[in-house]
N, C-alpha and C positions, 0 to 999 in steps of 0.2 A: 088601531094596532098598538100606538105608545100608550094608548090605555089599560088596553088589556092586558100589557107588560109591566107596566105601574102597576096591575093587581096583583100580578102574579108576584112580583117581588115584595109588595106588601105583604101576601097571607104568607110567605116562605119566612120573613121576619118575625111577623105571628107567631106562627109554627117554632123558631125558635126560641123564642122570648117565652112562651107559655111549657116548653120540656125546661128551657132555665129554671123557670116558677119551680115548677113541680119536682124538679131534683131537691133534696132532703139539705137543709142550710146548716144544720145542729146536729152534726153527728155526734148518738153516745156508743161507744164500745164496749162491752159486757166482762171482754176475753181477751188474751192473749195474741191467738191468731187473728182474731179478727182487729184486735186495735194495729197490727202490724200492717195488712193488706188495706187498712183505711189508710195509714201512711203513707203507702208506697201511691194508694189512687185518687186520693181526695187533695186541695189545695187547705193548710192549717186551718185558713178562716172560716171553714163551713165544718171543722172537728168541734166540735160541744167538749167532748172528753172522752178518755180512754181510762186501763186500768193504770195500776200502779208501775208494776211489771213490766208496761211499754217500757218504760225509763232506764230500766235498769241493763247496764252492758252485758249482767252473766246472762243474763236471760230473752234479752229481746236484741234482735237483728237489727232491727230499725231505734236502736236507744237514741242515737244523736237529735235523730227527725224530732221523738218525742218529747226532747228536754223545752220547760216552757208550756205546757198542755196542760190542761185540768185532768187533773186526776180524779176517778171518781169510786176509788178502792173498789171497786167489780161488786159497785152496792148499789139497789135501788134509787135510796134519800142522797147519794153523791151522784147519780147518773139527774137525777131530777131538777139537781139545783139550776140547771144552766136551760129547761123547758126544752129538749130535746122533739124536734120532731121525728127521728129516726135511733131506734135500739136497736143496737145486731147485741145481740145474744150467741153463745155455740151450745152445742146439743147439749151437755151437761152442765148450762145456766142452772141454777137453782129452778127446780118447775113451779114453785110457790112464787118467787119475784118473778117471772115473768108473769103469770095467771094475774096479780096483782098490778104489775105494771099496764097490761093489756086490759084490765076491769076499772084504771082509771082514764081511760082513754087514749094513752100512747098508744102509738103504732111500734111494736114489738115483731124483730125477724130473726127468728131461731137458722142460723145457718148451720149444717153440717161440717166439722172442721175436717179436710180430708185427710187418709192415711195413708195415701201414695203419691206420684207425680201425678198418674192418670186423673184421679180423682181431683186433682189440685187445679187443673184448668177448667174443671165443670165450676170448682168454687171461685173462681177469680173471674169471670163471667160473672154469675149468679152477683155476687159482690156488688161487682161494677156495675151490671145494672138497678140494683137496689139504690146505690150510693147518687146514680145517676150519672156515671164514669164508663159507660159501654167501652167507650174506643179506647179510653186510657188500660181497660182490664185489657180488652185486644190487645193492645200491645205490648204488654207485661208479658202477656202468654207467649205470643212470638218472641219474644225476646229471649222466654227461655226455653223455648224449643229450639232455637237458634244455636244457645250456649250446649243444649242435651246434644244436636246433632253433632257441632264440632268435638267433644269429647268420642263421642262415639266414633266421628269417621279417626280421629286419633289412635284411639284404641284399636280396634280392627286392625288399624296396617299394623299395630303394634304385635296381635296376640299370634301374627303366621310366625315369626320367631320366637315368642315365648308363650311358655303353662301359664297360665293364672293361679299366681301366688293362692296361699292360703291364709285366711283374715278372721282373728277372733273378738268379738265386743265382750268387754266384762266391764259389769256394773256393779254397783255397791251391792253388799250380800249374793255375788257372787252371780247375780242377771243377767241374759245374755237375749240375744233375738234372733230369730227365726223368721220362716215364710211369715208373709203377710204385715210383717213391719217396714218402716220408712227406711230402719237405719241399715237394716239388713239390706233392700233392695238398693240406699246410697252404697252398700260394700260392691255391690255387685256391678252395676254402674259405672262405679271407680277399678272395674274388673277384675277383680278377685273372687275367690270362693269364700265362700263364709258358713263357717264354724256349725252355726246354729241349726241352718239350712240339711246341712251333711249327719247332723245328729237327730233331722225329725221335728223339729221342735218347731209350733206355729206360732206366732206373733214374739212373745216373753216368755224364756223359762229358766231352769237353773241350770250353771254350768259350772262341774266341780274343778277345784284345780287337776287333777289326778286328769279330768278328759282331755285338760288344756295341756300336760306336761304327755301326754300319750300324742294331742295331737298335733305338737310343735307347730303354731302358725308360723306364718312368717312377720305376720304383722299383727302387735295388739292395740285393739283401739279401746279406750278407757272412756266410757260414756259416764259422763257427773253428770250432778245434779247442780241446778243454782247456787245452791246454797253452801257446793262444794265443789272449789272449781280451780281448776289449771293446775299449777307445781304441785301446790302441800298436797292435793288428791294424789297426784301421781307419785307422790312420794311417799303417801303413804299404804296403796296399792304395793310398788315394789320394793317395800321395805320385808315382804314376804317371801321366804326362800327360795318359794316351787316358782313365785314370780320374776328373781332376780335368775332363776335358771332358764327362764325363755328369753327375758331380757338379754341374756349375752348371745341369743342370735337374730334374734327378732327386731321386728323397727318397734316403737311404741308413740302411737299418736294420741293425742286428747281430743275427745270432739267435746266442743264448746254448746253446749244447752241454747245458745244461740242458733245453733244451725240444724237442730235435731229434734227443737222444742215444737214446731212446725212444718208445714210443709208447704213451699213455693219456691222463690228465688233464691230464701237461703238454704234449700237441699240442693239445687246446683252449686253453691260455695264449698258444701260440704262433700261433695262428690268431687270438685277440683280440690279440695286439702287432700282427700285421699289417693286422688290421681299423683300427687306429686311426690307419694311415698312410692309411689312403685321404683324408680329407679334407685332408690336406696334399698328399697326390698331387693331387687336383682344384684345390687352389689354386695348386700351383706349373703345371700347365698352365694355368689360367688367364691368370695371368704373363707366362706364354712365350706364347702365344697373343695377347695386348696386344702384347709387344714385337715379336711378327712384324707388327702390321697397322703399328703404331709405325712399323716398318723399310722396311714399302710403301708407308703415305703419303710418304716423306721419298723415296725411290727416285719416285715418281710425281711430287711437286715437282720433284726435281730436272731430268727430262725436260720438265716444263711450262717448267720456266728458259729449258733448252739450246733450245725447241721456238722460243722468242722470239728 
């Protein structure tokens, strides 16, 4: 019997020690999304390298993690130098380096980067099990289905006394999103209506000032780019007239290329920045709802004057 239990404890050591082996030691990362979810799942000493872009604050959620990494500019001959036994690649790698990388014998994993929450727990899965991180993606995922439910049971009690605000995204050259984008479904989420949605428009399209001064939001959210980010964009968005006139009712928030560049735990961040403009969206209607009746008593005096 203490034999058989001495074997049995031996092959279950086995068993571990040989999924240790074969988990991937030299991660290279391709992409963006994908050097961030190797962040949040893998322990530093078995990342090879990521891009450049992990590092950087305007752009990557996880900068802090990644300062210190080899960088391998989201190039073949920089992913190579460190003999990587694992490449994530995302579906718009170059198709030529990877055919090349995979023709010299790497093992090369083109991942799909998702465009929803839905789709973001298939990829953090998928991940983790590549990486060799099952339980760690398991728990990333609970984690943020945990943060999605709490908003949500939030919201609900909230929406029996109030409409859901109305919420515009405008992008450089005047961009905006619709069904089937991340940022549109974060508006929605953060319980608002959105702009884009009510206009038709699927994924990206354009949205003129003229729709946006007809459609008074109550909240504008100003989506930049990396390479154009926080104040001077916002400053120089509403240094535009038809802009500074929604400005005097409207909230105006920045979503940071951090939280919108991807899709995982930082679209739950991005869906709590938006959550917490609502009570300032309710008090600036408020506001404006006083200075309308403000503007009818005094319209209504005046007629009682001329009436004399």
């Amino acid at each position: 019997m203490k034999r058989f239990f001495l074997c049995g404890v031996i092959n279950l050591l086995l068993c571990v020690t040989l999924v240790h082996a074969q988990a991937p030691q030299r991660i290279a990362s391709l992409n963006l999304c994908t050097d961030q979810l190797v962040l949040m799942l893998v322990p530093r000493a078995r990342i090879a390298s990521i891009t450049d872009r992990a590092a950087l604050t305007d752009s990557s959620y996880m900068a802090a993690a990644a300062r210190g990494i080899t960088t391998n500019g989201g190039l073949a001959e920089g992913a190579l130098a460190q003999n990587p036994d694992l490449i994530l690649a995302g579906e718009f790698t170059d198709v030529a380096m990877v055919s090349l990388l995979r023709h010299l014998g790497y093992r090369v994993e083109v991942v799909k980067v998702p465009r929803n929450i839905d789709e973001a727990r298939a990829y953090i899965l998928r991940v983790g099990a590549l990486v060799g991180e099952t339980a760690a993606a398991q728990k990333l995922v609970a984690t943020m289905d945990a943060r999605l439910q709490k908003i949500d049971n939030e919201l609900n009690a909230q929406r029996r006394d109030q409409p859901r605000a109305l919420a515009a995204v405008y992008a450089p050259n005047g961009y905006t999103v619709g069904r089937g984008s991340v940022l549109a479904q974060i508006i929605e989420r953060a319980g608002f209506r959105n702009l884009g949605n009510e206009l038709q428009i699927n994924g990206y399209g354009q949205l003129s000032l003229e729709q946006l001064l007809v459609a008074q939001p109550q909240l504008l959210v100003l989506d930049v780019t990396a390479e154009n980010t926080g104040d001077s964009m916002a400053h120089t968005y509403l240094s535009h007239p038809a802009l500074q006139s929604i400005a005097r009712h409207a909230r105006i928030v920045t979503m940071p290329p951090s939280l919108s560049e991807c899709v995982g735990p930082m679209t739950i961040d991005a869906i709590d920045l938006l959550v917490a403009q609502r009570k300032g969206v309710a008090q600036q209607k408020a506001v404006m709802q006083g200075k309308s009746v403000e503007r009818q008593r005094g319209v209504a005096q005046q007629k009682g004057v001329a009436a004399r």
